[in-house]
Backbone atoms as SQL, in Angstrom:
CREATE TABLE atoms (id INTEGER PRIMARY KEY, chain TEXT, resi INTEGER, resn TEXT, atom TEXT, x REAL, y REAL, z REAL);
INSERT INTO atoms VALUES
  (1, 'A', 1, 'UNK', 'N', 82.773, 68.778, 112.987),
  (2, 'A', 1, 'UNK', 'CA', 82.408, 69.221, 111.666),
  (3, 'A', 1, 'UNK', 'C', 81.979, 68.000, 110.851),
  (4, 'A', 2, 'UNK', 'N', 80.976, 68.310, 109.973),
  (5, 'A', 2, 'UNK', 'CA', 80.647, 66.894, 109.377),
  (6, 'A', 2, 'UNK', 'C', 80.529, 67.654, 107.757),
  (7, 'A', 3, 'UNK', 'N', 80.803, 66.703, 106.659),
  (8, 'A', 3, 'UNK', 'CA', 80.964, 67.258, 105.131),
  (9, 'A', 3, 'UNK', 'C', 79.753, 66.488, 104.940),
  (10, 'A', 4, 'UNK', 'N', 79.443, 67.517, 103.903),
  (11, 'A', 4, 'UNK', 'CA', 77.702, 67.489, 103.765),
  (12, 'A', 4, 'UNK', 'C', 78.032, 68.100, 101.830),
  (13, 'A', 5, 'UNK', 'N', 76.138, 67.795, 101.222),
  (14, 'A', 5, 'UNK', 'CA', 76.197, 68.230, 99.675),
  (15, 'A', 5, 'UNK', 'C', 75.287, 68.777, 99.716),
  (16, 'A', 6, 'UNK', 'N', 75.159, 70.383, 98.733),
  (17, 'A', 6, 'UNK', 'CA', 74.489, 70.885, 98.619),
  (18, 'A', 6, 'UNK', 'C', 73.131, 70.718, 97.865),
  (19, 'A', 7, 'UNK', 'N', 72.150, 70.897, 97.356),
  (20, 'A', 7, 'UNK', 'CA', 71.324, 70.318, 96.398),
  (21, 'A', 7, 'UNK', 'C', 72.622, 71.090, 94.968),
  (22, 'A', 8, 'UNK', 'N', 72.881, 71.471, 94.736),
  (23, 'A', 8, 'UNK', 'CA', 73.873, 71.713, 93.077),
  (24, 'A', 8, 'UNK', 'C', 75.139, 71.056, 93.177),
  (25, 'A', 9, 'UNK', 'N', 75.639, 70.205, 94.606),
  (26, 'A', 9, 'UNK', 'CA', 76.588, 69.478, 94.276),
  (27, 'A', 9, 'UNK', 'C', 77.392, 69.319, 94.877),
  (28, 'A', 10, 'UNK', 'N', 77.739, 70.951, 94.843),
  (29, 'A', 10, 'UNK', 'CA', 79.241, 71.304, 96.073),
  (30, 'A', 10, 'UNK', 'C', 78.940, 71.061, 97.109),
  (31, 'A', 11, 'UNK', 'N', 80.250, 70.340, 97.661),
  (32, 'A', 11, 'UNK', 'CA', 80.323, 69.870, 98.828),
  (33, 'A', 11, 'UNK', 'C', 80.933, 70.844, 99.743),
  (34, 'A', 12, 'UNK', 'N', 80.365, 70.563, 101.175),
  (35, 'A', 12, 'UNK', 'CA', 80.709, 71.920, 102.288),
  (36, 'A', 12, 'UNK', 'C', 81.014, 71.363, 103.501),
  (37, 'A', 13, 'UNK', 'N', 81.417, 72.025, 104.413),
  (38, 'A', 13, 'UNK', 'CA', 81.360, 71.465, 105.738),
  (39, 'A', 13, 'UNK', 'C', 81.187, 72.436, 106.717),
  (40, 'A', 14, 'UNK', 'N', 80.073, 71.602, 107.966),
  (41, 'A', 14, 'UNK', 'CA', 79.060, 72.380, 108.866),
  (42, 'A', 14, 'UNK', 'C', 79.643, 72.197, 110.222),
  (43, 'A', 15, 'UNK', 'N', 79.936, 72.905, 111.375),
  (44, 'A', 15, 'UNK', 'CA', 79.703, 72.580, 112.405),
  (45, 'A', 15, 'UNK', 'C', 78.278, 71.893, 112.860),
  (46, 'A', 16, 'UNK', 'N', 78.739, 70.271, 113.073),
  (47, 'A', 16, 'UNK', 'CA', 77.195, 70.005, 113.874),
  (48, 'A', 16, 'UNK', 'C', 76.602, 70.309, 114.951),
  (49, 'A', 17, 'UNK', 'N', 77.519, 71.348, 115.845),
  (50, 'A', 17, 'UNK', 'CA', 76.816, 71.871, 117.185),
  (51, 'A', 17, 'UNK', 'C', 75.782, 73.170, 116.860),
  (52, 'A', 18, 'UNK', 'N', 76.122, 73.440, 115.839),
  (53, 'A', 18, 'UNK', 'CA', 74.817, 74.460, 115.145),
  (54, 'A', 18, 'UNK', 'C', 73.831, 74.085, 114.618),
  (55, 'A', 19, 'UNK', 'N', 73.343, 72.746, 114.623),
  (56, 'A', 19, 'UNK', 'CA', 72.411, 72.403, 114.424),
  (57, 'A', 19, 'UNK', 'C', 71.126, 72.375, 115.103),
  (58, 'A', 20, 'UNK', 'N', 70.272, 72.449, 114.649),
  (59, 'A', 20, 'UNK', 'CA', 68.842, 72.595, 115.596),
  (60, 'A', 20, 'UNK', 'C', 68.254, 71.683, 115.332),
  (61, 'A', 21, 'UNK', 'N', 67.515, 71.548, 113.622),
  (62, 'A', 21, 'UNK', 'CA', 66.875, 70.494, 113.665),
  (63, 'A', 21, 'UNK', 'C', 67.192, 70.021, 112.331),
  (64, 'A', 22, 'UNK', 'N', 66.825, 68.964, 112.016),
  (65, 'A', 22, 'UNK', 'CA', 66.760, 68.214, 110.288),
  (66, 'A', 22, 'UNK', 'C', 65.457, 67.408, 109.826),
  (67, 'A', 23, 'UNK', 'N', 64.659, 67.799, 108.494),
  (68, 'A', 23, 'UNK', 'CA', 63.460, 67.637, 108.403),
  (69, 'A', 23, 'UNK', 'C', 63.871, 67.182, 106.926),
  (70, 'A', 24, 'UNK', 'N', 62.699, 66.024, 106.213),
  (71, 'A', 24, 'UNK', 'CA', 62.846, 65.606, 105.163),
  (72, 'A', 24, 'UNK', 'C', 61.599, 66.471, 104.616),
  (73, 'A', 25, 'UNK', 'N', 61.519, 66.770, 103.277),
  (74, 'A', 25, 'UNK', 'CA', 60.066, 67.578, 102.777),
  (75, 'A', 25, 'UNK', 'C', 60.212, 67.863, 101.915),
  (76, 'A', 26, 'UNK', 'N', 60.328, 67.224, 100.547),
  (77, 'A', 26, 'UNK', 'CA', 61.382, 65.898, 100.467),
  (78, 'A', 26, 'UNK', 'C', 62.322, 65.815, 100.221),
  (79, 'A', 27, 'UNK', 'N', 63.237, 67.212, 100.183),
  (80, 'A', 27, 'UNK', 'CA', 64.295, 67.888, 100.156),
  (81, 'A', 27, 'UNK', 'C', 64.952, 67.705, 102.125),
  (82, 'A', 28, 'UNK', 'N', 66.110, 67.014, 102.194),
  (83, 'A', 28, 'UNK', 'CA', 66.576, 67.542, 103.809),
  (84, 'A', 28, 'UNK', 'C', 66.964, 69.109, 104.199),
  (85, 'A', 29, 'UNK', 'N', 65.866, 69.227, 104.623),
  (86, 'A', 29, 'UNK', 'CA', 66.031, 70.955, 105.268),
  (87, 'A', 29, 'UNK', 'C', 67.245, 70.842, 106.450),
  (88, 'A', 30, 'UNK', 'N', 68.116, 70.989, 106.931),
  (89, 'A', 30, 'UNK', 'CA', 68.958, 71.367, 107.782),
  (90, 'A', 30, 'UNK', 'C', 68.371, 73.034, 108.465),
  (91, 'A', 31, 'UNK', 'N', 68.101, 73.307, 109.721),
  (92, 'A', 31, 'UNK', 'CA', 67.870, 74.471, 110.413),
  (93, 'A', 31, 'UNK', 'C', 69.015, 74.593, 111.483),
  (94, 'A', 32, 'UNK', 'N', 69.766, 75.948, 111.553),
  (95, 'A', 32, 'UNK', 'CA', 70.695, 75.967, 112.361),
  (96, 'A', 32, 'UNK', 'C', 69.558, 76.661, 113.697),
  (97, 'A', 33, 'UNK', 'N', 71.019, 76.720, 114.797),
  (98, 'A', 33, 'UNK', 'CA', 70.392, 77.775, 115.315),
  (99, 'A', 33, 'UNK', 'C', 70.505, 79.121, 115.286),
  (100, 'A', 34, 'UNK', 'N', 70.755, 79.896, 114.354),
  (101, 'A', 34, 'UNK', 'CA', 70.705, 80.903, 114.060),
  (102, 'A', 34, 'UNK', 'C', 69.172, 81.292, 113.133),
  (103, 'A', 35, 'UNK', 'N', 68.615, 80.337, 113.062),
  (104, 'A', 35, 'UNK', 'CA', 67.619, 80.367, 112.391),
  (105, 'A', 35, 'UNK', 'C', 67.964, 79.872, 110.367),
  (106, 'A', 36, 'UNK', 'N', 69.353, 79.954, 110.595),
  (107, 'A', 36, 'UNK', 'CA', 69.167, 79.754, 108.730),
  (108, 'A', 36, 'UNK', 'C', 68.971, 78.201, 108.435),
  (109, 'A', 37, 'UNK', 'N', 68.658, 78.551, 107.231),
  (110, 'A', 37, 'UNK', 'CA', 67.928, 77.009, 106.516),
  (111, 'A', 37, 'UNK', 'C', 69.294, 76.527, 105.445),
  (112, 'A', 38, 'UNK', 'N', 69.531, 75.344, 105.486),
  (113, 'A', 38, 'UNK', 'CA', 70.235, 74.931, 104.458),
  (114, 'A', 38, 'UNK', 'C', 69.672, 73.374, 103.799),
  (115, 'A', 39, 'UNK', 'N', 69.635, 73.538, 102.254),
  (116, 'A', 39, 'UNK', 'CA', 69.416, 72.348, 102.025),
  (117, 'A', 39, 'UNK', 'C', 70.636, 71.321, 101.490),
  (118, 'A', 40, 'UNK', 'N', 70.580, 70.259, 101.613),
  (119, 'A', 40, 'UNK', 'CA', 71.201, 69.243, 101.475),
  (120, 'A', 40, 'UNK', 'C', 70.814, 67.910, 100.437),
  (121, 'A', 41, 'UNK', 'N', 71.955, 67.587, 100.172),
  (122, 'A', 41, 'UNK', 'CA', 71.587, 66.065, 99.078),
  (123, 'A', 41, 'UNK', 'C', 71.252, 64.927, 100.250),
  (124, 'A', 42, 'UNK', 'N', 71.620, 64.954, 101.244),
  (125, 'A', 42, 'UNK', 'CA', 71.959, 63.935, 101.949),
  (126, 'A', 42, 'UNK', 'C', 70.480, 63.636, 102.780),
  (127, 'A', 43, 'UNK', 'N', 70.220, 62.516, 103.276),
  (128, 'A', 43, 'UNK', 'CA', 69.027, 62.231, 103.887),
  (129, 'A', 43, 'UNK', 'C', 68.630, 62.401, 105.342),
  (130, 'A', 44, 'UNK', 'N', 68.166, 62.456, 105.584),
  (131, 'A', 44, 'UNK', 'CA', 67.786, 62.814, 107.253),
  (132, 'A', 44, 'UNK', 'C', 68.844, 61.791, 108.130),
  (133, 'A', 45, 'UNK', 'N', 68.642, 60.455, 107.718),
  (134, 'A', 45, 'UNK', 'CA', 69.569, 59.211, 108.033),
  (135, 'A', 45, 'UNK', 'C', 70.787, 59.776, 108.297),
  (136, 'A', 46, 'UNK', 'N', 71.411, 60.204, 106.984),
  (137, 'A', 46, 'UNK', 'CA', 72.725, 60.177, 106.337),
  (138, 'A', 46, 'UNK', 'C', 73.255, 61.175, 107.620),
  (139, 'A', 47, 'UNK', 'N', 72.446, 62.370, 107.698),
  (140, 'A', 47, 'UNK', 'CA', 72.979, 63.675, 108.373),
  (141, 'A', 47, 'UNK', 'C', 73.026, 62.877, 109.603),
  (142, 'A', 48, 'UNK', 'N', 71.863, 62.369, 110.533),
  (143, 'A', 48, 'UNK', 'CA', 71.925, 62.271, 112.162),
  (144, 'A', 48, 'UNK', 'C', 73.314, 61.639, 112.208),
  (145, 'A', 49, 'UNK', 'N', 73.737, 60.213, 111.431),
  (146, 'A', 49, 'UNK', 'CA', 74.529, 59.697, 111.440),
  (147, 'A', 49, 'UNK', 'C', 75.948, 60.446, 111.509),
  (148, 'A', 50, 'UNK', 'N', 76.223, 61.098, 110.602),
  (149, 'A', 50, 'UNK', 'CA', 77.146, 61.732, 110.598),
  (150, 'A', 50, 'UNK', 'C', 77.372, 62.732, 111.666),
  (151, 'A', 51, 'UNK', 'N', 76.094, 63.444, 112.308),
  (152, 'A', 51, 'UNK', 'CA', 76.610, 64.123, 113.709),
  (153, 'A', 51, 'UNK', 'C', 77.132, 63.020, 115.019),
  (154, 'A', 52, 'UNK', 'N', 76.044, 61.992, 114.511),
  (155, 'A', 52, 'UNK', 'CA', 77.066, 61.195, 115.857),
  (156, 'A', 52, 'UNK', 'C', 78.048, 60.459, 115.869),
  (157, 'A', 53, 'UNK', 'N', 78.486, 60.107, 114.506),
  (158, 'A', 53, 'UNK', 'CA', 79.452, 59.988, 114.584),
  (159, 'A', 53, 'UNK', 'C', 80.982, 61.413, 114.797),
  (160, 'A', 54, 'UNK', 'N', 80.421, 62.476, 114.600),
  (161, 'A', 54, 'UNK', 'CA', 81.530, 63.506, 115.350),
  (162, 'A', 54, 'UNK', 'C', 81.100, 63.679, 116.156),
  (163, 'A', 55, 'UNK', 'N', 80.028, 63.314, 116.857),
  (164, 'A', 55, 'UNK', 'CA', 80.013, 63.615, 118.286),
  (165, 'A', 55, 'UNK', 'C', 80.781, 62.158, 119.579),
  (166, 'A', 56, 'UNK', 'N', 80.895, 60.923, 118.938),
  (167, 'A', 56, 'UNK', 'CA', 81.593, 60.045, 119.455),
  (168, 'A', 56, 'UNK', 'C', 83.293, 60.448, 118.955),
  (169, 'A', 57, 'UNK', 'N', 83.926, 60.859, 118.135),
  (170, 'A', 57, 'UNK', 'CA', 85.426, 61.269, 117.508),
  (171, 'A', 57, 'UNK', 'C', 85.563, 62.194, 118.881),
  (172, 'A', 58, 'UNK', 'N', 84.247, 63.480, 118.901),
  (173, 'A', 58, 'UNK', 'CA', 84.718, 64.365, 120.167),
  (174, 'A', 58, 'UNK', 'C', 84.911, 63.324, 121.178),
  (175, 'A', 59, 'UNK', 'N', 83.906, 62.694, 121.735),
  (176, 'A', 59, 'UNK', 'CA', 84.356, 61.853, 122.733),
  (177, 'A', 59, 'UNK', 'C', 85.483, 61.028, 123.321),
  (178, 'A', 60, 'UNK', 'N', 86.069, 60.608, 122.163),
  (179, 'A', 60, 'UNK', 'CA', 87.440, 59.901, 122.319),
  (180, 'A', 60, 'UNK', 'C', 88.362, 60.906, 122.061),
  (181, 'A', 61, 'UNK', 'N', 88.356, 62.083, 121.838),
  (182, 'A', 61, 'UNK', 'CA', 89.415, 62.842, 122.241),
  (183, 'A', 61, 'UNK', 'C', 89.513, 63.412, 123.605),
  (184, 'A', 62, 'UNK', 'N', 88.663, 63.404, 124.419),
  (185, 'A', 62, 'UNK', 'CA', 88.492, 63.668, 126.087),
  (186, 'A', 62, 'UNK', 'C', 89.753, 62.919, 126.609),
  (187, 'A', 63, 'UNK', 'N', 90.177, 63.333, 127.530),
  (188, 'A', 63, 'UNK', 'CA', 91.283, 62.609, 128.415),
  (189, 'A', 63, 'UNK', 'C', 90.247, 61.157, 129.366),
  (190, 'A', 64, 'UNK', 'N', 90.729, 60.576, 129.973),
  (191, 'A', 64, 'UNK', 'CA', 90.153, 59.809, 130.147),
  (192, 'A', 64, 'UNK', 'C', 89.575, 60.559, 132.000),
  (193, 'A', 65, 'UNK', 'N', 88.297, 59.911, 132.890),
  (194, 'A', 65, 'UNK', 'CA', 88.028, 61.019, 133.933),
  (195, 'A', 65, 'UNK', 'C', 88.545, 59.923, 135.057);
């Protein structure tokens, strides 16, 4: 899950495995895959970053192989 801002402020939080894609224009569009659109304060940067960083947190919770 990564905490994200809406364009009015409030802050939310997304599963990043529902993500599809993220586009600047010049608003950051967030597209799930469900098809819905969400916009965001945060920058295209800001977002990738923040998925990989929960996608490395998932990682170190794995047992070791």
């Amino acid at each position: 899950m990564i905490s994200l801002t809406r364009l009015n402020g409030r802050p939310f939080v997304l599963n990043a495995e529902h993500i599809r894609t993220v586009e600047e224009n010049p608003d950051t569009v967030i597209t799930l895959t469900s098809g819905e659109h969400l916009l965001v304060r945060e920058s295209t940067r800001e977002v990738i970053d923040r998925v990989v960083e929960y996608g490395r947190t998932l990682r170190r919770l794995l047992p070791p192989s």
